[in-house]
N, C-alpha and C positions, 0 to 999 in steps of 0.2 A: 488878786495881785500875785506875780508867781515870785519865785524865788530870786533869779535877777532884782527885779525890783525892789525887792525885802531888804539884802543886801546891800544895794545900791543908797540905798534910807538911811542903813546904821552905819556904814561908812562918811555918809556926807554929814551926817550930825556928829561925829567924833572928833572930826576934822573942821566942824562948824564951831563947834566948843572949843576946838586946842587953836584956835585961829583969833581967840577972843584974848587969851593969856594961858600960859602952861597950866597943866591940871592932871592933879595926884591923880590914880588908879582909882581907887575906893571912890571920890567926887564926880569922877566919864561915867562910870558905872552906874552909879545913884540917879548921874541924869538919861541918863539914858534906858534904863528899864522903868523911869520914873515918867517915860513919853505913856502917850495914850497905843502906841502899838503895840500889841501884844505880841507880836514876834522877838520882842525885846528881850530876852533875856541874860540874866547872866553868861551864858553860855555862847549865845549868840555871840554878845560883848566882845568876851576871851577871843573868839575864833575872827573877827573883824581887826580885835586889836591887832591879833598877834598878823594877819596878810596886811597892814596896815605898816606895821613897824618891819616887818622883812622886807617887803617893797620901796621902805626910806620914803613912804609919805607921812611916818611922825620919827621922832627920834626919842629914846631915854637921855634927859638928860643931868639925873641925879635920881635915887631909888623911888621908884611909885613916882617919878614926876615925869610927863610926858610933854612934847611942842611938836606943834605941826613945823615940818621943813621948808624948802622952796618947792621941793618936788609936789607934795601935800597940797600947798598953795595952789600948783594949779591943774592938779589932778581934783581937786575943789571948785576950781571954774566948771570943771568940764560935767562932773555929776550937776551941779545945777539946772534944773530942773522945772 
């Protein structure tokens, strides 16, 4: 699997998760290095979140609380997979 695709995995589950109801930092985190891919890491996480929320496909919107946008929504169709 190269790196694109890695990528590609922990964005659409962050965005999979914030699509379900808003979700603190500490809870995206847990589920998601909590997958069975080992590429998951905390680090990973940080660096997805943070091109995730610069790009306005999630938004803060209260401290450690995160929602996916409109933009998110369908930048979410499109990784589907």
């Amino acid at each position: 699997m190269n790196a694109n695709m890695k990528r590609d995995i922990l964005r659409r589950t962050v965005l999979e998760l914030l699509a379900q109801e808003p979700k603190h930092y500490t809870e995206l985190e847990k589920k998601l290095c909590g997958t069975c891919y080992e590429f998951a890491t905390p680090n990973t996480f940080r660096r997805q979140l943070k091109y995730l929320i610069d790009y306005c496909f999630i938004e803060r919107i209260s401290r450690g609380i995160y929602k996916i946008t409109t933009k998110g929504e369908k930048y979410l169709d499109l990784l589907q997979f």
